[in-house]
Residue, then its C-alpha position, 0 to 999 in steps of 0.5 A: x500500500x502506498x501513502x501520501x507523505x511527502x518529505x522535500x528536503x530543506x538546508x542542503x538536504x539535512x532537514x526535510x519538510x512534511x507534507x500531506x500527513x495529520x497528526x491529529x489523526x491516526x497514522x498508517x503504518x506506510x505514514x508511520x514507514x514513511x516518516x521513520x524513513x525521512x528521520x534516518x536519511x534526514x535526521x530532522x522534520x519539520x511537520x507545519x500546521x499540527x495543531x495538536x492536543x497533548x493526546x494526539x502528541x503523545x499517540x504520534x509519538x508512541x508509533x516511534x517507541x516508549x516515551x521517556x519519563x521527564x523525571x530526572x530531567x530537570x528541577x521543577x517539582x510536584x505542585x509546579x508541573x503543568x504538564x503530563x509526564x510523558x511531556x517535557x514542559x520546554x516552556x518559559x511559564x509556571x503552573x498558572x501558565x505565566x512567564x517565570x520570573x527573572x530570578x526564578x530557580x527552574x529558569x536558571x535551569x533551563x537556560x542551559x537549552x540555549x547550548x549545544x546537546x544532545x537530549x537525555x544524552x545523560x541516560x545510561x540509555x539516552x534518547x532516540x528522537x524527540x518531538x517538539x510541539x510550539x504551542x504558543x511562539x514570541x513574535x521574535x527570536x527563538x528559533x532552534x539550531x540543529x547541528x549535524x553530527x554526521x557530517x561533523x564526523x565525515x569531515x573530521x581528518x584521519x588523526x581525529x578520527x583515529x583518536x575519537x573513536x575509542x573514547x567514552x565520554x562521561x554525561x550529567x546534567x551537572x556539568x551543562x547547568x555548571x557550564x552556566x554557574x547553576x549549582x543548587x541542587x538538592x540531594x534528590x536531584x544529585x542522585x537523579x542525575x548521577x553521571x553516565x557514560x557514553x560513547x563519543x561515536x555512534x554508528x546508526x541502526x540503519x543508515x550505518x552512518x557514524x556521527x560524533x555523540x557530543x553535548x553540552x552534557x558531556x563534562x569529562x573524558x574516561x582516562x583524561x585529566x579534567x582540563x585536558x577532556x574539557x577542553x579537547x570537548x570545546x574544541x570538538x564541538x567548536x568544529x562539529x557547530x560550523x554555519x556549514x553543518x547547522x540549520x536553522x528553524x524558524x518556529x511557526x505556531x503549531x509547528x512540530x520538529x522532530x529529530x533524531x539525538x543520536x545523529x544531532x546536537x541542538x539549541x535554543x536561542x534567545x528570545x524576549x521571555x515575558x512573551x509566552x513560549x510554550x513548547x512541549x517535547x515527547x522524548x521517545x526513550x532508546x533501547x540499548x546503552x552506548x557503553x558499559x557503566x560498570x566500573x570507576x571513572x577516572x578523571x571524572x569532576x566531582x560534585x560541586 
């Protein structure tokens, strides 16, 4: 059986653009095939006019895999949440779904967004895709930056390659919010986001393309000194984050975006935060760790 979905691709092929699906309805499973299909050759879809419910987000999102519980992946509590938890709330609103102060605590947490990652890249079993849903957009200014991981590693010289290749990075949401000065966590949130490791390269399921497997998360290197892996990690991402790898999503209302973390990096940029953004993410959880947990790390930072 055939189906309708179209995907033209944008910026030089890295991203494509969906047309002719709703997901406000149910999908097919030659819709589902397709879109699976655009996210390997793509990495990134843009899916324009969805206005959807958090219900429909949630059904387009489980034809993908399990959808990670947002626990663990920031410091908003119990009263506070305005959202299911299969949702993560990338919005800059509190419970009564006004902007969050300038001072407040869960604000300071997620301006770490506005740098490079990879989501849930500080799971033992990190993130596959994840679904993006602008709700409510300013007139100006946060847009979203995708770099591609892929092409970062394609263009890396032989010596690099040969070096990265073997490396195991250690993960934590410690070391992104600490990149910004954020260190007040309770000891609850220290033990949710213990560090992980993960490898600095990762080939695809099914493409077999290899990318570099970078974030803001990514705060050491087993078996190098502090200094030394933070700043090889600087340098790295330097290079994988130029104009000529990064594309640039201008958000629409009622745009969903959807990409693929084990192939990507991206961020938030700035906007005038007492104008309502309300985005809301799916997070479809992976199957598999990239690498072995047990055992010490060396090098590793400690809490601070």
């Amino acid at each position: 059986m055939t189906t309708s979905v179209s995907i033209h691709p944008v910026d030089q092929g890295f991203a494509g653009e969906v047309s002719n699906v709703d997901l406000t309805q149910p999908l097919t499973p030659e819709e589902v095939a397709a879109i699976e299909a655009g996210m390997d050759r793509h990495a990134v879809l843009v899916f324009r006019d969805q206005n959807i419910t958090d219900e429909q987000q949630i059904s387009f999102s489980l034809h993908f895999g399990e959808i990670e519980d947002s626990v663990g992946g920031n410091v908003t509590r119990g009263s506070q949440e305005r959202l299911d938890y299969r949702l993560n709330d990338l919005s800059n609103l509190d419970a009564d779904h006004n902007p969050l102060a300038r001072d407040d605590r869960r604000r300071h947490f997620n301006l770490g967004n506005h740098l490079w990652h990879s989501d849930s890249s500080y799971r033992a079993i990190p993130a596959t895709y994840s679904l993006l849903s602008a709700r409510a957009i300013p007139a100006e200014g946060g847009s979203t930056e995708f770099a591609d991981m892929r092409a970062a590693w394609d263009a890396l010289d032989n010596a690099t390659r040969t070096e990265v290749e073997e490396l195991i990075c250690e993960h934590s949401l410690i070391y992104s919010r600490g990149l910004l000065g954020f260190s007040e966590f309770t000891d609850d949130e220290l033990a949710l986001m213990k560090p992980v490791r993960q490898s600095l390269v990762r080939t695809h399921p099914v493409s077999g393309r290899r990318s570099l497997y970078l974030s803001s998360h990514a705060g050491t290197i087993v078996g190098r000194s502090l200094a030394e892996a933070r700043l090889f990690l600087m340098d790295l991402t330097e290079f994988a984050t130029q104009r000529r790898f990064v594309c640039v999503h201008q958000w629409r209302q009622h745009d969903l975006v959807m990409w693929d973390n084990r192939q990507t990096m991206h961020r938030a940029r700035a906007y005038d935060e007492i104008q309502v953004r309300d985005m809301r993410r799916t997070t479809i959880a992976g199957k598999a760790q990239t690498t072995d947990q047990g055992g010490k790390l060396e090098g590793t930072a400690k809490r601070g």
